[in-house]
C-alpha positions as CSV (number, residue, x, y, z in Angstrom):
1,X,-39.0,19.4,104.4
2,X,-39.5,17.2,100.9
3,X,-42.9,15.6,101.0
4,X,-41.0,12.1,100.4
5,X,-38.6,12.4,102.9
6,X,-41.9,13.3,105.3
7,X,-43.6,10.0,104.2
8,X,-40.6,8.4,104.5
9,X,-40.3,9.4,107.9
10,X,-43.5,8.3,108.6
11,X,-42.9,4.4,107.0
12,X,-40.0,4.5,109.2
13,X,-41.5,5.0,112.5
14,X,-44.5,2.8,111.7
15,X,-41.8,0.1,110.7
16,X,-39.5,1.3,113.9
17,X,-43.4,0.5,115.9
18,X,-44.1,-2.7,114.2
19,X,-40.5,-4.6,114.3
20,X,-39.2,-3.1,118.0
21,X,-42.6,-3.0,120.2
22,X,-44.9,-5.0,118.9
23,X,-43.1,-8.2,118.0
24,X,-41.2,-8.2,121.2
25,X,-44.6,-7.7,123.2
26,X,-46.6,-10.5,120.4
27,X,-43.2,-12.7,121.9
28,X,-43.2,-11.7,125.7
29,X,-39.6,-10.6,124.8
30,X,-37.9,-8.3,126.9
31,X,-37.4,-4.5,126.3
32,X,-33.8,-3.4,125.4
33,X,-33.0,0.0,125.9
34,X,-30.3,0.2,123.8
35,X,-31.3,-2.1,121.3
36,X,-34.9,0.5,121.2
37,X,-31.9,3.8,120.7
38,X,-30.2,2.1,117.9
39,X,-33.5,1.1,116.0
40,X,-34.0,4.8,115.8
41,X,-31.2,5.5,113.6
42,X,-31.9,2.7,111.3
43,X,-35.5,2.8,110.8
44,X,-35.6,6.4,110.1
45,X,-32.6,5.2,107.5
46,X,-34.6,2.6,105.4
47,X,-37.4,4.7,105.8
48,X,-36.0,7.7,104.0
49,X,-34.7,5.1,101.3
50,X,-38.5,3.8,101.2
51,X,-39.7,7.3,100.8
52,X,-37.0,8.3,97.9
53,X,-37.5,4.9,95.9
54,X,-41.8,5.6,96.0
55,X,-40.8,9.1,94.8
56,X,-38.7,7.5,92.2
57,X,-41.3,5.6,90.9
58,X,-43.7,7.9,91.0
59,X,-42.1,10.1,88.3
60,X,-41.2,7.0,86.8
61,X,-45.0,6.4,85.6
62,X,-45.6,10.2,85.8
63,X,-43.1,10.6,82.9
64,X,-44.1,6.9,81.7
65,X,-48.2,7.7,81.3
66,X,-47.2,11.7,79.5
67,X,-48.0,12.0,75.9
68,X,-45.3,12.4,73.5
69,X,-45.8,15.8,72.0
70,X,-45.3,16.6,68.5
């Protein structure tokens, strides 16, 4: 597996954490199952897009910072 698409796994799931456990318990909301099941699918969605657009930018300045040689 890509080492972006890994860390954009891994923004995913903490985002998945944050916005369907912990703001629900924060506001003594109620647990959805099926509202949990199709976070899944959508975190793991933006978080791949988070992980692609920080390796985007990271060759960005890579290719940015190089030295022109000549």
């Amino acid at each position: 597996m890509k080492k972006w698409i890994r860390s954009g796994l891994v923004w995913g799931g903490i985002l998945y954490v944050i916005t369907m456990i912990v703001f629900p318990l924060i506001d003594h909301e109620n647990f959805d199952f099926e509202k949990l099941l199709l976070g899944l699918p959508l975190w793991a969605l933006v978080g791949v897009v988070i992980g692609y657009l920080f390796e985007k930018k990271k060759k960005h300045t890579q290719k940015k910072r190089k030295p022109a040689q000549g």
